[in-house]
C-alpha positions as CSV (number, residue, x, y, z in Angstrom):
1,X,0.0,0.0,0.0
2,X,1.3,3.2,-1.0
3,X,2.3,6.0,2.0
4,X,2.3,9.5,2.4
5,X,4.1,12.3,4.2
6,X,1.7,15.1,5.4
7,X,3.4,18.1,6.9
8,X,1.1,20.9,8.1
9,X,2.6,24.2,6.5
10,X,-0.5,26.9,7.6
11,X,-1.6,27.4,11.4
12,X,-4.9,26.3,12.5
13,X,-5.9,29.4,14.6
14,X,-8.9,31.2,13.6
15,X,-10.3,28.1,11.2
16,X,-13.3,26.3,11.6
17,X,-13.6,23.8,14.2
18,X,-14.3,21.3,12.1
19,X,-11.0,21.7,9.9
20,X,-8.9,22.0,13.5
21,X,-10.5,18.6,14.3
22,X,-9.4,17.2,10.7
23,X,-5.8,18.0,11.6
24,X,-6.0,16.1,14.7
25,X,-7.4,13.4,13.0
26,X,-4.5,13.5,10.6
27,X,-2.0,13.4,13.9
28,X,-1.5,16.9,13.3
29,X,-1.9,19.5,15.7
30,X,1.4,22.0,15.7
31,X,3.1,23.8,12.3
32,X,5.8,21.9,11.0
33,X,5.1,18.7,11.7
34,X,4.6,15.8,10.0
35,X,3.2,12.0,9.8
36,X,2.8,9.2,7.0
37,X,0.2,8.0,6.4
38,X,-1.1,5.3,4.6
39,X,-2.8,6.4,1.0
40,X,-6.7,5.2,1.5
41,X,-9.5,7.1,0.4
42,X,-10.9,8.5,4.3
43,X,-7.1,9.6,4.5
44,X,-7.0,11.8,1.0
45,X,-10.9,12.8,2.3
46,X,-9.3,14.6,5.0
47,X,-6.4,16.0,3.5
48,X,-8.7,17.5,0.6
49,X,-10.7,18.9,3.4
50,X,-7.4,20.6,5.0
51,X,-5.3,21.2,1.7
52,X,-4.6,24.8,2.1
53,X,-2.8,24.0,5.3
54,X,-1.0,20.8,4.7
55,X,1.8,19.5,2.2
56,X,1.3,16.4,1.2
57,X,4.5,13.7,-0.9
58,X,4.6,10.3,-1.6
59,X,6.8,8.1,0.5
60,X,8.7,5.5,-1.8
């Protein structure tokens, strides 16, 4: 199963509560840091849902 690196690149003050909880559901919660994940359909969901604040590559 392919991976991916998501790396959160914009803060989540002052955004809707429901996009905060999205980055906590990615494992994110501070700028800066990052987590693979694996590449499943909820996963790329959430990370449409939060794609102005996250960076997203494909781990090999």
């Amino acid at each position: 199963m392919a991976r991916l690196k998501v790396t959160q690149i914009g803060s989540h003050i002052r955004r809707p509560p429901d996009q905060q909880a999205t980055l906590v559901g990615l494992g994110l919660n501070k700028m800066h840091r990052s987590r693979e994940l694996d590449d499943t359909p909820a996963i790329r969901g959430m990370i449409a849902k939060v794609a102005h604040m996250v960076k997203v590559e494909e781990v090999a």
